[in-house]
N, C-alpha and C positions, 0 to 999 in steps of 0.2 A: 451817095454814101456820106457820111457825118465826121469828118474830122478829132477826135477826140485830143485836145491838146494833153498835155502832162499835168498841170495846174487846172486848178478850178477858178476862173476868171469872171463867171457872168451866169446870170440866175434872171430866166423869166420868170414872171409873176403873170399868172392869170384866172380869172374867174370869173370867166364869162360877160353876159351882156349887162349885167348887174354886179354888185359890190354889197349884197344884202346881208351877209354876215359881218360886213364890215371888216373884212380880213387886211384889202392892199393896204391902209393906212400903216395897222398896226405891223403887219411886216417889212414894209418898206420903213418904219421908226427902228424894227427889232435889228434890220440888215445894218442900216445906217451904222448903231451903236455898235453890233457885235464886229462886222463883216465890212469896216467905210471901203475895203478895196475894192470889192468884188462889183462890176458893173451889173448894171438892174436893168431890166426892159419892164415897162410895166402895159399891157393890153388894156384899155380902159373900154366899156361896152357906151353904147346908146344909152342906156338908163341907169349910170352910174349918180349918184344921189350926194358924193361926197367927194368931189372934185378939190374942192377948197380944202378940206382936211389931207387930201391926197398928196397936195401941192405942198402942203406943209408943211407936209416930211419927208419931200424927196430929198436927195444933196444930189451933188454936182454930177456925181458917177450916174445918176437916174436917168430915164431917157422910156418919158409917158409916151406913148400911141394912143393919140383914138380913134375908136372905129378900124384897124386897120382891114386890109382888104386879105383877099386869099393868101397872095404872092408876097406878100411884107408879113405874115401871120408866117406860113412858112420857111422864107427866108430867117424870120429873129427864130423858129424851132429848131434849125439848121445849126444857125450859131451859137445857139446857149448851151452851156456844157451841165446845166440843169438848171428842171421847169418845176414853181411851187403854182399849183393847180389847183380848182375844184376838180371835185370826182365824178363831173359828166364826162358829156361826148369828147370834150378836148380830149382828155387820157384816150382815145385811141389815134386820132394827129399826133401829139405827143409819142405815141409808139412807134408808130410809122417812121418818123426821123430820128431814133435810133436815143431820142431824150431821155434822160432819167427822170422819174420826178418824185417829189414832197408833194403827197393828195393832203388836202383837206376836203373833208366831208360838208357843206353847210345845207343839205338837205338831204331828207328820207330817201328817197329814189335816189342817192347815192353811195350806198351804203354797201348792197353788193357788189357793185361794180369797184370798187376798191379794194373789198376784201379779195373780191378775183384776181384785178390785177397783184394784190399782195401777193397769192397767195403763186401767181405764176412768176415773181418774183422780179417783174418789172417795176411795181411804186414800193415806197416806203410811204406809210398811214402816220400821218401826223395828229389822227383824232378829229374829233368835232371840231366846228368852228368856234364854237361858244366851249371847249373848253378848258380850265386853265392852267392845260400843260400841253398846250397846241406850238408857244414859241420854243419852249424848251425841246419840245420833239422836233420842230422844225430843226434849228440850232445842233439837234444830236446828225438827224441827217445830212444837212451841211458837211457837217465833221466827216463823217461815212464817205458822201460824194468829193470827197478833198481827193480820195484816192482814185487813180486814174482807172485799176481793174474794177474798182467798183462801181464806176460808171461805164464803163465797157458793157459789165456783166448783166446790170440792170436796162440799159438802152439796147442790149442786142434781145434782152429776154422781152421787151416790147414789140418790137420789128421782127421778130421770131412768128410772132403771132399777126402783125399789123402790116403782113409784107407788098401789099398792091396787087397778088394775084388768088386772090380771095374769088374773083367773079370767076374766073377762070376755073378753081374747081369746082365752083358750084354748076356749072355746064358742064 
């Protein structure tokens, strides 16, 4: 079970095996400025292309993984008191550990799955990758998850649905 502190302390960042919308930079710039407290985990994949831009802009509080494995992927889901995502498979990990999260969209095949989870009222939809009111909507969410019921409310309505005994009713 997921410890939900009072404060909003720490925000992972992930999107998968690639960086193809080129999101981690520009959020890890957006957190820096708006948010320099708040501790960042950043998940970097196998085929990330902008490592060097990545590096750029982390600061002090940042704290890159690459590659990480199952057990440190879970562990940082564990600890974060909210996940800014793409809107694949992660958003159901993410559920499972009781995470809130900021989806970003940066492909097709992501689209219903976000509006689902919207609409079951685990993510808040930050919009396309490429659009440009994705940091402001981030930023509004931010805001939102500062409050501890609304992280509560959003992390249980994930693990509501993502609870481990999924095989179980399917026998």
């Amino acid at each position: 079970s997921k410890k939900i502190g009072e404060e909003l302390r720490s925000i992972l960042i992930t999107f998968g095996g690639d960086d193809g919308g080129g999101m981690t930079p520009k959020i890890l710039r957006f957190l820096s400025e708006k948010y320099p407290d708040l501790e960042k985990k950043v998940f970097l994949g196998e085929a990330f292309g902008n490592l060097d831009e990545i590096n750029a802009c982390k600061d002090g509080r940042t704290c890159l993984s690459w590659a990480p494995n199952a057990r440190e992927i879970r562990d940082a889901m564990m600890a974060a008191d909210v996940a800014i995502s793409a809107g694949g498979q992660t958003l159901y990990e993410l559920a499972s550990t009781s995470t809130p999260v900021v989806a970003v969209i940066v492909a097709e095949n992501q689209v219903d799955n976000v509006i689902g989870w919207e609409k079951a009222g685990y993510v808040k939809n930050a919009g396309w990758c490429d659009d440009n009111s994705v940091l402001t909507n981030i930023g509004g969410f931010i805001e939102y998850f500062k409050s501890r019921e609304n992280r509560i409310k959003c992390g249980g309505a994930g693990s509501s649905y993502v609870d481990g005994c999924g095989s179980v009713r399917v026998v």
